[in-house]
N, C-alpha and C positions, 0 to 999 in steps of 0.2 A: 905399763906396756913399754917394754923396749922401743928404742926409735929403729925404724926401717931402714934396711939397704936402701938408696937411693935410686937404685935399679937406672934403667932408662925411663927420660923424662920426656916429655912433650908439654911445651906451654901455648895454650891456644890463644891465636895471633886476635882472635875478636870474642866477645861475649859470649858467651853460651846462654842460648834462647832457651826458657823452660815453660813447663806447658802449667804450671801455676801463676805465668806473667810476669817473672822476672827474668833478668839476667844476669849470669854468674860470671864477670869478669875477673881475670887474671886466672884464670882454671887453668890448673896441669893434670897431666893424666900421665901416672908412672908403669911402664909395657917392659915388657921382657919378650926377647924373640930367639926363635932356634932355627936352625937351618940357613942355608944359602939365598937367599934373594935373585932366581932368575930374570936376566939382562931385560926383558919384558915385561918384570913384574906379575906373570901372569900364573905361579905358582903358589901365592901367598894363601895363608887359612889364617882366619882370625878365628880362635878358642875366649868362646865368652865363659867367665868364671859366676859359680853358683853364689849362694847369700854370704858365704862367711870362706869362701877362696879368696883366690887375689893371681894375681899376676906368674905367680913363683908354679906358675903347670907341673913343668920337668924339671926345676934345677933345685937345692935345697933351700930352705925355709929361710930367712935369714935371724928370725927370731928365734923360733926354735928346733931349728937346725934338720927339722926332718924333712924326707924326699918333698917331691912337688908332688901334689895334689892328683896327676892324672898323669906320671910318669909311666907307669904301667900301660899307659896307650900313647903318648908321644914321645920319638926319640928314634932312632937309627935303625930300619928295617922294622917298629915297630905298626903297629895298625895305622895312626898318622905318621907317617916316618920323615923324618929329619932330612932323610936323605935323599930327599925327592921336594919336599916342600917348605916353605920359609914360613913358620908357623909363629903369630902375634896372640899374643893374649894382655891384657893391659887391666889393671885395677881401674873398677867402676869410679865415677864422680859419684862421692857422698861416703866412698869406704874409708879406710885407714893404713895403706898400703904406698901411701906417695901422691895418691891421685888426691883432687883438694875435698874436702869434707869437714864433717863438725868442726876438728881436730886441726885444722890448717888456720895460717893465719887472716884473718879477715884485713879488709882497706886499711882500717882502724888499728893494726899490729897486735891485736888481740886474738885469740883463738873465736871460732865463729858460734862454736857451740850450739845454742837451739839459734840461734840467730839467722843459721845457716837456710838459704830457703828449702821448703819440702821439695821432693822431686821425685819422676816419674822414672822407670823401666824403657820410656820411650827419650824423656834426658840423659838418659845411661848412653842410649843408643846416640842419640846425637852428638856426644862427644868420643864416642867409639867413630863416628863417620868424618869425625874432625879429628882425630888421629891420621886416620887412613889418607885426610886432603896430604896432612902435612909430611906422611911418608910416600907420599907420589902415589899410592894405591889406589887405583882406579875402581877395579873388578875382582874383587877376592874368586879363589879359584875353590873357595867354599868358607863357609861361618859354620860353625857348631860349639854346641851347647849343650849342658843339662843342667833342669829345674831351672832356676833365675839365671842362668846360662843358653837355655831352651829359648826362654822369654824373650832374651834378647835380639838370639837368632833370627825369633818369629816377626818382631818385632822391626828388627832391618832388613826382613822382605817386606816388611808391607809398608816401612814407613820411606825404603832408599829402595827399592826392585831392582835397580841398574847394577847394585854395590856386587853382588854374589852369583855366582854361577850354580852353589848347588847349595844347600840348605838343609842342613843333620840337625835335628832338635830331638834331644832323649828326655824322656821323662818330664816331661813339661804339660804346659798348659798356656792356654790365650788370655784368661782370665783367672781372677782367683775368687774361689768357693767363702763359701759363710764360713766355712768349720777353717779352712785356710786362715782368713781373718783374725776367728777367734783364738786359733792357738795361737798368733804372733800379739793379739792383743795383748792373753796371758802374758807373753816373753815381756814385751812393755811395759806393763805396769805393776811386774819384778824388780823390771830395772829404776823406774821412776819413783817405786817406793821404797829403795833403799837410800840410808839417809846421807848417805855420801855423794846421790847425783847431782844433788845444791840445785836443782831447777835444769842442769846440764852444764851448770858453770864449775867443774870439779877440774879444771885443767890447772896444774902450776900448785893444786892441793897435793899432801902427804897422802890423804887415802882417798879412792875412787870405788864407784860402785862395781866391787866385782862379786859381792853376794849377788846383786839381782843379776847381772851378767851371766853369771855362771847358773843362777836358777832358767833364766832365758833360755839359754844354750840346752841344760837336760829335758827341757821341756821340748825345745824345739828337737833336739837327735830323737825323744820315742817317736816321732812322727818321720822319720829317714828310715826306720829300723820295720820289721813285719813278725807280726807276732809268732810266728812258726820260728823266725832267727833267732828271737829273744827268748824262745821257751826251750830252742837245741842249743844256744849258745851257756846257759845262764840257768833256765829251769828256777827254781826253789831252793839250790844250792845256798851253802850258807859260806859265806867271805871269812876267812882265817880262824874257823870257829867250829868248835863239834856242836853247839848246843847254841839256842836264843841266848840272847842277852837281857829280855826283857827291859831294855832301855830304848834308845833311838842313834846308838849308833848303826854305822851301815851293818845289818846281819847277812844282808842277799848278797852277793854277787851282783846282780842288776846295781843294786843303791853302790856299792862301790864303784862300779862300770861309770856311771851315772856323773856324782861327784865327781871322779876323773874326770870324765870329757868338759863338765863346767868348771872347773877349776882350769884347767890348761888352756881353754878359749881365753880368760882372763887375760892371760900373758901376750895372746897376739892381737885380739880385736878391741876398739874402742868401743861403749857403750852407747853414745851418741850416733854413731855409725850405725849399729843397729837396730837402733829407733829409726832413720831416715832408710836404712834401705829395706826393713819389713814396712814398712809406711808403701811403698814405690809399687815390693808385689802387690802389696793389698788393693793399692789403685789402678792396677793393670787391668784392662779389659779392650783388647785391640776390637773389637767389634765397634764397642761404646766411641772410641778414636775416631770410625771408620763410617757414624751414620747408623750404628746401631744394628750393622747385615756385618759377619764374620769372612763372607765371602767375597765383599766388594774391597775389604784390606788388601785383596792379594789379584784382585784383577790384572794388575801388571805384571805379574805371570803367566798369563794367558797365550795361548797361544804359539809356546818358543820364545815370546821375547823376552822373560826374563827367568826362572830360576827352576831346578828340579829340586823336588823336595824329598825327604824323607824323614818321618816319625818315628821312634822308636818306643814302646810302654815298655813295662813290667807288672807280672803277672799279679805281685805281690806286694806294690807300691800299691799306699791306700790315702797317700799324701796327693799324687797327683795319677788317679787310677786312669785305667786305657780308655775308660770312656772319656775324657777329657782330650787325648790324641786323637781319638774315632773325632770327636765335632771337629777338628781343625781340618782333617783329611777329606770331612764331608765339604767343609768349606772351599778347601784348595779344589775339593774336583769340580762343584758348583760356577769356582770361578775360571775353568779350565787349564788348568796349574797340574803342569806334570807330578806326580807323587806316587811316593810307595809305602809302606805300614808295615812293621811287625812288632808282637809283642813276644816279647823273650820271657820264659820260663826262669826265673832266680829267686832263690829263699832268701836273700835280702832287704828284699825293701826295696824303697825310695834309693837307697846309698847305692844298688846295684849299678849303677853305670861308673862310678869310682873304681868299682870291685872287679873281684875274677870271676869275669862270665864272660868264657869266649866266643858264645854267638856274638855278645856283641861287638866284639875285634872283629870278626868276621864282616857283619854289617856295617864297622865305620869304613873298615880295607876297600871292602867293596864298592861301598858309594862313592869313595874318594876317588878311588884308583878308575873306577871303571868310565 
């Protein structure tokens, strides 16, 4: 994997407390920002990035040089627009983007590798809130997310209530499911049994596991995709070919689709990294946080003092379906927590909030703006 732009850096001034009982000293956390910073501070959005994003929203890739990840919704008169708001997005602790993880140097001047402690979606958050100390941001003028972006969201209304004024989580969830689990388990123990991972000590080696990486990754995109996408996109069509091959190279189109996307995650993510941040969703469950009620997370909502919310599903995500949004919105109303719901109609999938579907331009415009 190429070494990262350096982006902007933040190095956090005291330990980072984690909810497995340690702490992670000398942590940096590498953010990229767009827009103007009003004299108040009181325009900022912090954009939390999904499992395998990073920091690079709107601006190009520095690895492999393609757009930012949600460029298509922030930027100048866009749906988040630039030009109205100073928008932060910063790579998680535990990724491979600059923030400190596997992949960074430990006390020891060694890379940390599994060494590194486990860590939660709610340690993501807390070093997302110890950004914010250290760029004077008080009160974000909104946080949003989707999927492990969502999470995050969800996750600093209920664990900082004061930090956000409004609260956009797409395609997410509070918790993650058995079947959630078990595909990220799969992606794991791809990666852990190819024979290049050395235990996770593979840093400073010539080869590194990017066969199980790359098996990871196509396991994990059929689950962002919706089988209607996969069947108008791809069908049974056969890849460079009138006829079978009767072998095992790629014949579909799917299996070369497929290989693609695992192959090309190789180049920008560490494998280590995504052993520690599918570990984080898997232990996500803000209820279990919160005394085991979903609705007393977000009490500090109640009432106007702290945040308006809105949920977005899709109709055709089966990763993180709408009944999954419905429990949170039941919750936020339980705890009397402003909110509003919609589920948008798209043949994509899970990936649908990356994509072109401009209801939902319409509902981040709206939320934001209004």
């Amino acid at each position: 994997m190429t070494a990262p732009d350096p982006s902007l850096s933040y190095a956090l001034p005291a330990p980072l407390p984690l909810d497995g009982g340690q702490a992670l000293e000398g942590a940096t956390i590498a953010y990229q920002t767009y827009g103007k910073l009003a004299a108040d501070k009181g325009n900022a959005i912090l954009v939390c990035h999904a499992l395998t994003g990073d920091q690079y929203l709107a601006s190009a890739h520095p690895v492999t040089g393609k757009p930012g990840w949600w460029e298509r919704t922030v930027g100048p008169g866009k749906p988040i627009d630039t030009d109205r708001y100073h928008v932060i997005c910063a790579n998680v602790i535990g990724s491979c983007m600059g923030s400190t993880g596997p992949a960074s140097e430990a006390p020891d001047g060694k890379p940390w590798g599994m060494r590194f402690p486990v860590i939660t979606v709610r340690d993501m958050v807390r070093g997302l809130a110890a950004l914010l100390d250290g760029l004077g941001i008080e009160r974000l003028h909104a946080v949003v997310g989707g999927s492990m972006g969502g999470m995050q969201a969800l996750s600093l209304a209920a664990n900082f209530p004061e930090r956000a004024a409004r609260v956009l989580a797409i395609a997410t969830t509070a918790r993650h499911s058995a079947q959630n689990i078990a595909f990220h388990e799969v992606g794991r123990q791809a990666i852990m049994a190819d024979p290049n991972w050395r235990e996770g000590d593979y840093y400073g080696h010539d080869s590194t596991p990017d066969a199980g990486l790359a098996v990871a990754r196509m396991a994990a995109h059929i689950t962002y995709l919706s089988e209607a996408g996969l069947t108008e996109k791809f069908g049974r069509r056969l890849q460079d070919r009138s006829a079978k091959s009767f072998g095992f190279d790629a014949d579909f189109q799917v299996e070369s689709y497929l290989r693609y996307q695992g192959s090309g995650f190789t180049r920008r993510f560490d494998a280590n990294s995504y052993l520690y941040i599918t570990r984080a969703m898997d232990y996500l469950d803000i209820a279990e946080e919160h005394g085991g009620k979903l609705a007393d997370a977000f009490t500090g909502h109640a009432m106007g003092r702290g945040a308006r919310f809105c949920l977005v599903s899709f109709d055709t995500d089966w990763l993180y379906p709408t009944a999954e949004s419905r429990h949170v919105v039941h919750a936020l109303n339980a705890a009397g927590a402003p909110v509003s719901f919609v589920e948008l109609s798209s043949p994509f999938g899970h990936d649908s909030f990356l994509l072109d579907v401009p209801a939902l331009d319409r509902v981040v415009k709206g939320f934001l703006d209004g």
